[in-house]
C-alpha positions in Angstrom: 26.4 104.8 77.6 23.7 107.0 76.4 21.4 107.9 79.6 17.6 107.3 79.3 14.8 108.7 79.7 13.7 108.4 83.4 10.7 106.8 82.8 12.3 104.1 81.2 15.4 103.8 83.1 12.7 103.1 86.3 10.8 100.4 84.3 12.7 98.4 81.6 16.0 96.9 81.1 18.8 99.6 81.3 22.5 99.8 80.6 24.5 100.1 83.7 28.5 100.1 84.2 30.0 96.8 85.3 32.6 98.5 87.1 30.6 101.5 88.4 32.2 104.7 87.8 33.1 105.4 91.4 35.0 102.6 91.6 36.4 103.0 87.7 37.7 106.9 89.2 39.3 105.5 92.4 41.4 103.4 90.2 41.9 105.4 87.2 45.5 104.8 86.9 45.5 101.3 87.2 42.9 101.4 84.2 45.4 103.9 82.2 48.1 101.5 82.9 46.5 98.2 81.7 45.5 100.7 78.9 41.8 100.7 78.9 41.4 104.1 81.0 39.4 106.0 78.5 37.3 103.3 78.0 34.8 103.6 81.0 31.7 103.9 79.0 32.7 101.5 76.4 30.3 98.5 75.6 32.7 96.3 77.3 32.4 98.0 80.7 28.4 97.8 80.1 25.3 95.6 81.0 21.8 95.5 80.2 19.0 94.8 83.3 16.4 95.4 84.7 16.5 99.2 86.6 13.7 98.2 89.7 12.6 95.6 91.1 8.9 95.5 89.2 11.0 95.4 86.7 12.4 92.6 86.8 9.4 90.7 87.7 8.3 92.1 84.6 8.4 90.7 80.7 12.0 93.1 80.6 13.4 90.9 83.1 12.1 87.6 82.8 15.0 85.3 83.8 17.2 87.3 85.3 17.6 86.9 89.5 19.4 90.5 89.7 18.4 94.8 89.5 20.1 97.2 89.6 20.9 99.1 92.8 22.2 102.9 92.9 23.3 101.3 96.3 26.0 99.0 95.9 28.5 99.2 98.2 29.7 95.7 99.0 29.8 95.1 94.8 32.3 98.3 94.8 33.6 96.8 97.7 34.4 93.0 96.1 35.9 94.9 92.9 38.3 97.3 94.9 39.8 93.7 96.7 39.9 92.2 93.4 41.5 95.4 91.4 44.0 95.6 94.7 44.8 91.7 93.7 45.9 92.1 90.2 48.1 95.5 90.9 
């Protein structure tokens, strides 16, 4: 995913990771060996939402219930359980 520019990564809809790139580098070999582990900044491991709060009460997030956190620890936390299920 391309990164942008600050001021509209902290206003508008942004593209964030779906499996967040901590999580994606704990695990790497389970991604190699399902074959997808170069693809961590694919489209398919991407999402587009709101970056803030204002702006999701905003006209770029109208609709959606959800922001984007840098702090998501018990959403890392959920995916680790579920990646640990599959292996």
């Amino acid at each position: 995913m391309v990164p942008l520019p600050a001021e509209r990564h902290a206003g508008a809809n942004s593209a964030h990771h779906v499996i967040p790139v901590e999580v994606w580098k704990e695990e790497q070999s389970f991604f190699n060996n399902i074959g997808i582990g170069k693809d961590m900044n694919s489209a398919f491991n991407g999402i587009n939402f709101p970056g803030s709060a204002s702006a999701m009460k905003q006209d770029a997030g109208k609709g959606m219930d959800i922001f984007h956190s840098s702090n998501h620890h018990n959403y890392s936390d959920i995916l680790r359980r579920r990646i640990a299920r599959v292996e």
